[in-house]
N, C-alpha and C positions, 0 to 999 in steps of 0.2 A: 504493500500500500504506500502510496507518495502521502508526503503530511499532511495535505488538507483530509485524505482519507481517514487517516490517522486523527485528526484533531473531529473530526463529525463522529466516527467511533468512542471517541473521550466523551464528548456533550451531549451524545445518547444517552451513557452508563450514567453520567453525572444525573438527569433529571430521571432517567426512568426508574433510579431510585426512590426520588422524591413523590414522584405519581402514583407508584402504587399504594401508599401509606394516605399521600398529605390530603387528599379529597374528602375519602371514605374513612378512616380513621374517626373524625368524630359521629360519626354517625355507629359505628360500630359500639365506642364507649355510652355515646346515650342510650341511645335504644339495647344494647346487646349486655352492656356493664353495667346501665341502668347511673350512670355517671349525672350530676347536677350540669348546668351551663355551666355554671361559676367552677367547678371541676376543668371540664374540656376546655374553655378559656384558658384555666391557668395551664394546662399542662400542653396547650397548644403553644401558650406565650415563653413556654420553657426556649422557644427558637429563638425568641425577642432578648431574653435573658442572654441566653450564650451567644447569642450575636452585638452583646453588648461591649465582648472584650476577647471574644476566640476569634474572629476574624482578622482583627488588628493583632494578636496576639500571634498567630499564623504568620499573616502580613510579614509583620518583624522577621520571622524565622526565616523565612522566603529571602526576605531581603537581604537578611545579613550573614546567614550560616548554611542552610541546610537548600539545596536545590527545590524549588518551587514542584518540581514533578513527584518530587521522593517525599515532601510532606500530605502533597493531595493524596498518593498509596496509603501512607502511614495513617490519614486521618479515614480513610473508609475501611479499611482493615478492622481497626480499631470500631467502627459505626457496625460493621457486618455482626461481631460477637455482641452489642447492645440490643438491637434490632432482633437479635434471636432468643434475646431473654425478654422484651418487652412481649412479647409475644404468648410469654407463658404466665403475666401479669393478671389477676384480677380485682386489684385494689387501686384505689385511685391516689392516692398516696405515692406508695412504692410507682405507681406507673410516672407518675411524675417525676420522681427520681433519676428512673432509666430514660425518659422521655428528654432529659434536660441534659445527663449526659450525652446520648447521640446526637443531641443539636451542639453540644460544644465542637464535635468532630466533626458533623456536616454538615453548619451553616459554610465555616472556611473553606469549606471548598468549592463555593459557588464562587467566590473569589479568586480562590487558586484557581478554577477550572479556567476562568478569563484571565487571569495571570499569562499562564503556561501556551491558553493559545497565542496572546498577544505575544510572548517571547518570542515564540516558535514563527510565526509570522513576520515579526518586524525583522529576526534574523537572516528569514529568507528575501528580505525586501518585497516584503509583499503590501497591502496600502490595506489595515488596517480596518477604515471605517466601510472600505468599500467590499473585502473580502468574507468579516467575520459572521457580518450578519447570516449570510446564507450558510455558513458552517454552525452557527449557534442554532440556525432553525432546527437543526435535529435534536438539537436539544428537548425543542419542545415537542420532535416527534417522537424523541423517548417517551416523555411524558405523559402522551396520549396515549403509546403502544400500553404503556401498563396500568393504566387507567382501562384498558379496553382488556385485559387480560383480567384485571382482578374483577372486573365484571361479566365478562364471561364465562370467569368461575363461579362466580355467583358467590364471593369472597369480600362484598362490601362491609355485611356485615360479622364477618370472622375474624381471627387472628392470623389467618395463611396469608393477609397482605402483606404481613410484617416478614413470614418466612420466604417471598418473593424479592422483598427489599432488603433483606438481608443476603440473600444469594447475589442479587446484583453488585451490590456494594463488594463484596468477596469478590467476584470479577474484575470488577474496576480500580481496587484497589492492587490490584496485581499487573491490572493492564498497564497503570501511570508509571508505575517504575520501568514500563520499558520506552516512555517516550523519551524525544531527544531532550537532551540535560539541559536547563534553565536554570545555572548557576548566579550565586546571591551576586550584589554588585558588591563589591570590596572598595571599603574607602581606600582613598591615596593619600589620604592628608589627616590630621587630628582630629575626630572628633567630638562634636557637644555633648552635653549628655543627654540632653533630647534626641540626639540621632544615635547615643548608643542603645538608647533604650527604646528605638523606634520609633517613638511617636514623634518622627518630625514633620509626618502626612498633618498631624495637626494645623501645622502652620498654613492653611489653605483655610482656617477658618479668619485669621484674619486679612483675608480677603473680603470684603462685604455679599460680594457677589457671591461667593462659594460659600460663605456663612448662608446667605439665604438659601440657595440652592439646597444645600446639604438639610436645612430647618425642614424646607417643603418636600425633600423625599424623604427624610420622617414620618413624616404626616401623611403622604401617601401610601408608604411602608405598612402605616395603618389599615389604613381603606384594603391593601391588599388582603392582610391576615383577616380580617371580615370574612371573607369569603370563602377563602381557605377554611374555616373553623365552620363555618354554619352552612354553606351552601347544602353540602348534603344530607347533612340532616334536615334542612330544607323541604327536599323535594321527597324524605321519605314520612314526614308528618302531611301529604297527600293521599296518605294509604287509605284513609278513612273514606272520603270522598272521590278519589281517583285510582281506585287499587287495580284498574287494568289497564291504565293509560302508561305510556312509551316511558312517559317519564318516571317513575314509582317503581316499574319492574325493572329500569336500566338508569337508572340516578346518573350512574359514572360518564356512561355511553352521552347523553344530556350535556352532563358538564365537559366533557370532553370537545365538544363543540367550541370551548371558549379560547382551548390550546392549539383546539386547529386552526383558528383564528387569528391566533398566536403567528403559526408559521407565516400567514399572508403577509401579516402587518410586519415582521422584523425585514421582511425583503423588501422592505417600502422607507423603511429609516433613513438609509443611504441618503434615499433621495429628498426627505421631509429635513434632514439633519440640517444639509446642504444648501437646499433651498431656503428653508425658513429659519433656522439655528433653534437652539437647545430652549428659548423660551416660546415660543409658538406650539412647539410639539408638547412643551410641558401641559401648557395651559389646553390642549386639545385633550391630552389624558387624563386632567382635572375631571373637564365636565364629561368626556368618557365615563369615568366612577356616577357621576349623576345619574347617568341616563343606565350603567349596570345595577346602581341600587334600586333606582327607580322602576325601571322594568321589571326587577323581582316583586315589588311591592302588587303589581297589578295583577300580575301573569300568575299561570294554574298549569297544570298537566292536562287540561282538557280546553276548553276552546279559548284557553289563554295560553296556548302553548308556542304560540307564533312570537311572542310576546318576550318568553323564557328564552327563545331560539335569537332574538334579538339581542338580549342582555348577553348571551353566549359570545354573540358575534361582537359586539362593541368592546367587552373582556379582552378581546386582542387589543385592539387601540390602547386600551387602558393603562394595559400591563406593560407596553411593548416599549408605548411612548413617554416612561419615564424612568422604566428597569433597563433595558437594553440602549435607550439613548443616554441614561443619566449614565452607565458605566463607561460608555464611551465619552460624553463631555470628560468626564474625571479622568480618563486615561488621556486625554490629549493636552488636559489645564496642570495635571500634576508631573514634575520631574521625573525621567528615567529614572534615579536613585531612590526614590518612595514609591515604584508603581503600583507593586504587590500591597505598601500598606495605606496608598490613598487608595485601592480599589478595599481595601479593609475598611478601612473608616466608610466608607459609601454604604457597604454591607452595615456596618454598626448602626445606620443611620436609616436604613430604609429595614433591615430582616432584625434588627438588631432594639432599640428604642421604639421605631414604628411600632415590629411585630406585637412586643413588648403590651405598648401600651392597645393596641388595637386586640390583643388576646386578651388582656385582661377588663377594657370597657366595654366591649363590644360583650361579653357571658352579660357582664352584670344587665346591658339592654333588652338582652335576649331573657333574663329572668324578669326582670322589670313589667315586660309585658306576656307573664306566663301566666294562666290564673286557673291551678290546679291543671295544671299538668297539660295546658292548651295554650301553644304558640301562636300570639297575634303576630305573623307574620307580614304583616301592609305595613302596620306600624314601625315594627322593628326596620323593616328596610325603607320606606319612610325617611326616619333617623340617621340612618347612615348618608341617603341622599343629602340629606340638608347639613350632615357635615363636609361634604365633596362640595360641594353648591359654595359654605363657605368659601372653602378653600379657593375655588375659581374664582373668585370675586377680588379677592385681597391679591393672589401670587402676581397679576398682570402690576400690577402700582409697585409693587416690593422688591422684585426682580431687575433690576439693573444691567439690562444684554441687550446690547445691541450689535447685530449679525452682521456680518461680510461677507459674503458666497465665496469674493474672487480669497482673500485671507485662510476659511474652511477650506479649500480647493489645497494651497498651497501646502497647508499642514498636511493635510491627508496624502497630498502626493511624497512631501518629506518621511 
């Protein structure tokens, strides 16, 4: 295989770990563990916690000592033996424990994974914003492949997701040590001891522009974990009411629409990045989240299902145009010698704080409007609308970018 093969191979393994857990998981602990929200919240938000200071924590390591390829192995190795004991879990406690270590090991590697291809890339002289996108798309068709696997075992609400995502992880953490070596950058000169100790990616915050920046994928960090934690259990409190509709008997199959979505729009960055730069596309995946919370609020499994298959589709837009664009602004605004730990700090801020807090507000809304054991679902997403809605309102005033096509062009090409 030539390395772009090799790197679509990497961003398969990387998410289709992720898929087969991160959808259907809560739905499995509610209904099947018989788990509270405020339960699955927090032990969703265990991602938000360990991406509060493993990614940047990685980051460092990358940067300074250990080759970026041989930490990403060492961190799914390590996620595969987690993943295999979560799995034999029936307390919500304990599950949170194990749930919070494997996010230490596998947030960083959503980081690492764009690390290692960026190395490997810009080694070859390859042009970066224009080549990755279609190589990360696989990523998101790992995603879907195991979303569509753990549903057509009929494993949404089981434990065999986990012994799925534990066998990938064992693969992939064996694959990364054979890709080509992305050796740390070694300083020449004395260093401070903020750069011994890593956190010199920090220094982008006093940037105003990257201070905001960094504030608002936070905040949409949030909106994303919403979804991830409640969608599925979602569409499966329609049992009552829609227990033979497309969407009830194939939840994943449903959501899985939002990934494939996914692949459309990362092939569309390139061109949106270029054209309009990093605030335009923000502010398009602001009110993106409006119109995915909003459409859930309406939409059913039966003759609202055009409605759900909407929200699915705009979920690409959403996701694409601030996760997949905002790692690239940061990999083009931050130093070669920080790359690994400003793509950390990005992660801290969007899977890390975001997750965080969007796992643990988002249970307590989701109980807020439960009243004996019945999910006002309009409302709940409702709420989430109206805080995306915020969000679009304020980022355009706050955001201080203004674009240069021919300036983007030149970088990309360097």
């Amino acid at each position: 295989m030539n390395t772009r093969q090799r790197l679509i191979v990497m961003n398969f393994l990387e998410f289709f770990i992720w898929g087969s857990w991160l959808i259907s998981l809560g739905g499995y602990m509610i209904i099947t563990l018989k788990f509270t929200g405020a339960q699955v919240g927090s032990i969703y938000g265990t991602m938000g916690i360990a991406s509060l200071f493993m990614p940047a924590l990685m980051g460092i390591v990358a940067d300074r000592w250990v080759n970026a390829e041989r930490v990403l192995g060492l961190c799914h190795l390590i996620g595969a033996g987690l993943l295999f004991w979560a799995s034999t879990v029936k307390d919500a406690s304990t599950m949170f424990v194990i749930m919070l270590l494997n996010a230490m090991f596998y947030m960083p590697t959503i980081a690492l994974n764009n690390t290692v291809s960026y190395a490997v890339l810009k080694k070859e002289g390859i042009d970066v914003i224009k080549v990755f996108p279609p190589i990360r798309v696989w990523g998101t068709v790992g995603f879907v492949c195991s979303m569509w696997v753990i549903d057509w075992g009929h494993w949404t609400l089981s434990p065999f997701q986990l012994y799925v995502s534990a066998f990938s992880a064992l693969v992939l953490g064996i694959y990364a040590f054979t890709m080509p070596a992305c050796p740390p950058v070694r300083a020449t000169k004395k260093s401070s001891w903020l750069s011994t100790l890593g956190l010199d990616a920090f220094v982008l915050f006093k940037n105003r522009r990257m201070a905001v920046f960094f504030l608002f994928a936070m905040l949409l960090g949030a909106a994303l974990q919403i979804t991830n934690t409640f969608g599925g259990t979602f569409l499966e409190d329609f049992k009552l009411n829609y227990a033979d509709s497309f969407g009830v008997k194939h939840p994943n199959l449903l959501l899985s629409i939002s990934q494939i979505s996914e692949t459309l729009f990362i092939l569309t960055i390139p061109f949106f990045l270029k054209r309009f730069g990093i605030k335009k596309v923000m502010t398009i995946s602001i009110f993106a989240w409006v119109l995915r919370f909003g459409l859930f609020g309406v939409g059913n499994p039966g003759d609202g299902l055009i409605l759900l298959v909407l929200s699915m589709i705009i979920y690409g837009m959403a996701f694409d145009f601030f996760n997949i664009s905002g790692s690239l602004f940061v990999e083009r605004e931050a130093d070669r010698s920080i790359m690994a730990s400003a793509q950390g700090l990005f992660m801290l801020m969007t899977n890390g704080i975001g997750a965080f807090l969007g796992g643990a507000i988002s249970g307590r809304v989701v109980d807020y409007f439960t009243v004996e054991g019945v999910r006002n679902w309009p409302y709940i997403w409702f709420t989430f609308a109206a805080y995306a809605l915020l969000l679009g309102l304020v980022f355009p005033f706050v955001f201080n970018y203004r674009h240069d096509p021919e300036k983007s062009a030149k970088v990309a090409a360097h």
